[in-house]
C-alpha positions as CSV (number, residue, x, y, z in Angstrom):
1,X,105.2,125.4,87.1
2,X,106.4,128.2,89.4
3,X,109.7,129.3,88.8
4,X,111.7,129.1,92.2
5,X,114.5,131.7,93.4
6,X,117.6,130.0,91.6
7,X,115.7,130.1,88.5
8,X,114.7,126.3,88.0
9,X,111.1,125.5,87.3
10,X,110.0,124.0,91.0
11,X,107.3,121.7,91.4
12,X,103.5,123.5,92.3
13,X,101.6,123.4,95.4
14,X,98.7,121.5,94.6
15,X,100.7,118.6,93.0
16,X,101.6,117.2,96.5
17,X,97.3,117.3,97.4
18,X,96.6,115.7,94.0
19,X,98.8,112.7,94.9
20,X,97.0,112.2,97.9
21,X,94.1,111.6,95.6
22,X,95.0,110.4,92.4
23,X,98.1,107.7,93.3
24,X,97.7,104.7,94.8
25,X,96.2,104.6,98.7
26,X,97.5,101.9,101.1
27,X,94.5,100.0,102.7
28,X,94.8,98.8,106.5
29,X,93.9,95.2,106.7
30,X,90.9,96.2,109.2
31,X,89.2,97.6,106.1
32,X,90.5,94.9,104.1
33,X,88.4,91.5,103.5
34,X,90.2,88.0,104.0
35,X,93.0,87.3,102.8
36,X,92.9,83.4,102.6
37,X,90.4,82.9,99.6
38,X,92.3,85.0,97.2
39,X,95.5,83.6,98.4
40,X,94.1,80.0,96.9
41,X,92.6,81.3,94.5
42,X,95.9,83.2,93.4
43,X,98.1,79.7,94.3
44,X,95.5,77.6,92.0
45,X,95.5,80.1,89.1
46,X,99.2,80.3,89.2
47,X,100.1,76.7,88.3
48,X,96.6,76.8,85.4
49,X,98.1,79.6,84.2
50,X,101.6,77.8,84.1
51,X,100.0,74.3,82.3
52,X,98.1,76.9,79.5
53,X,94.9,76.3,80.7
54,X,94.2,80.0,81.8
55,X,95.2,83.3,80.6
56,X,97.4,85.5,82.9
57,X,95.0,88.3,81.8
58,X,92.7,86.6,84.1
59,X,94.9,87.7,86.9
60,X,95.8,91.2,86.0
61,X,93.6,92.7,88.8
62,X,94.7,90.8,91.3
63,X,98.5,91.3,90.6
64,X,101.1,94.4,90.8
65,X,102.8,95.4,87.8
66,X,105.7,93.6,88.3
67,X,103.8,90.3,89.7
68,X,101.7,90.1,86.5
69,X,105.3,91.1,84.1
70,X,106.9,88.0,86.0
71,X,103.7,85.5,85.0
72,X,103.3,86.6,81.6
73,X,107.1,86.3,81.1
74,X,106.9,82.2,83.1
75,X,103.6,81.5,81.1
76,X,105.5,82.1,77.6
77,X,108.4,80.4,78.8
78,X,106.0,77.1,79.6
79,X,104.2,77.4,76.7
80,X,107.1,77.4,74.7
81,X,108.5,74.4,76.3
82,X,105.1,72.2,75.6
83,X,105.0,73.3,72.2
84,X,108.8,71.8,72.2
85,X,107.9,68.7,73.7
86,X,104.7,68.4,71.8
87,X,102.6,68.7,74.7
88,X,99.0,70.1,75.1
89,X,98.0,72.2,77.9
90,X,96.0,70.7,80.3
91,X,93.9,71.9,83.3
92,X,95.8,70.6,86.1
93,X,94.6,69.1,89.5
94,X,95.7,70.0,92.3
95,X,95.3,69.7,96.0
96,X,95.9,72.4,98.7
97,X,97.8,70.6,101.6
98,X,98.9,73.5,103.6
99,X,98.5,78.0,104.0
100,X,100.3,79.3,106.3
101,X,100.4,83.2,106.6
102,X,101.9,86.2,108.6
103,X,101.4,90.2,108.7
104,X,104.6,91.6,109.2
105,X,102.7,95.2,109.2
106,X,99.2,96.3,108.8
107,X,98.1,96.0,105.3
108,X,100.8,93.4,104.4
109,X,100.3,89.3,104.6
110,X,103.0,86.7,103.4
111,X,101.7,83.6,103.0
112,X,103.6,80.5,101.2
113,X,100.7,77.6,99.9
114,X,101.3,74.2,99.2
115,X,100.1,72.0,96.6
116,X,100.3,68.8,95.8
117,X,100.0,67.4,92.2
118,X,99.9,64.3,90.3
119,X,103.7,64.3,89.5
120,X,105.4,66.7,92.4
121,X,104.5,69.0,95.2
122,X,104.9,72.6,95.4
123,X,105.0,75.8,97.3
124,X,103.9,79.6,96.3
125,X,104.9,82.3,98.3
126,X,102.3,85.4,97.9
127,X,103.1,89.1,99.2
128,X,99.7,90.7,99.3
129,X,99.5,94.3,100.3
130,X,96.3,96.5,100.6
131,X,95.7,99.2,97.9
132,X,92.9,101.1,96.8
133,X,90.9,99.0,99.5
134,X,91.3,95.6,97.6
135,X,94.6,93.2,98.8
136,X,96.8,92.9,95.5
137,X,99.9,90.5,94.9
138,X,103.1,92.7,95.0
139,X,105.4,89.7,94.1
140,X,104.4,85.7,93.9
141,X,107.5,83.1,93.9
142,X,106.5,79.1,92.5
143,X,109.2,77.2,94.4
């Protein structure tokens, strides 16, 4: 570090050029592919995922830190709760009835899916936001 006038050590040149780089690059969604598979795909895995019949590692390359920190912590919680109950997991079925999504900027869709089950209907809401030219889940909600 360089040493700046008031004496503190102040941050180099070249560290602001090998951000550019190195951190994360937002993708614009025309070099982005479409978003509607993986949103199903994501909306599916969530609830197998939930009923124990998939691993959240599954989905760590598809999800942001905090998205992925937030299914683990569910997926332990449901597990815990069968194991209570004395219930194995199961793969669920389920049935997409409706996507509906939305940009609100380039590189950003919102989308909520719903699915129906054997026992109750619900919704997902998705954030996906372009990075490192793949779309990645910054935040899902199962309401």
């Amino acid at each position: 570090m360089v040493a700046s006038a008031s004496g503190t050590a102040a941050e180099p040149r070249h560290a602001h050029i090998a951000d550019d780089y190195f951190s994360r690059q937002r993708t614009p969604s025309s070099a982005l592919p479409d978003p509607e598979p993986l949103l199903l795909n994501l909306a599916r895995g969530v609830l197998e995922v939930l009923a124990g019949a998939r691993e959240a590692d599954q989905f760590a390359r598809w999800l942001a830190e905090d998205a992925y920190r937030k299914l683990v912590i569910r997926s332990n919680l449901a597990a815990r709760a069968r194991s209570a109950r004395g219930v194995r997991a199961a793969r669920p079925h389920h049935t997409i009835l409706a996507l509906r999504q939305m940009s609100p900027a380039d590189g950003v869709v919102e989308a909520v899916v719903v699915i129906a089950g054997p026992h109750r209907t619900r919704a997902i809401a998705i954030r996906l936001e372009g990075m490192d030219g793949r779309w990645r889940a910054a935040s899902l909600a199962l309401l």
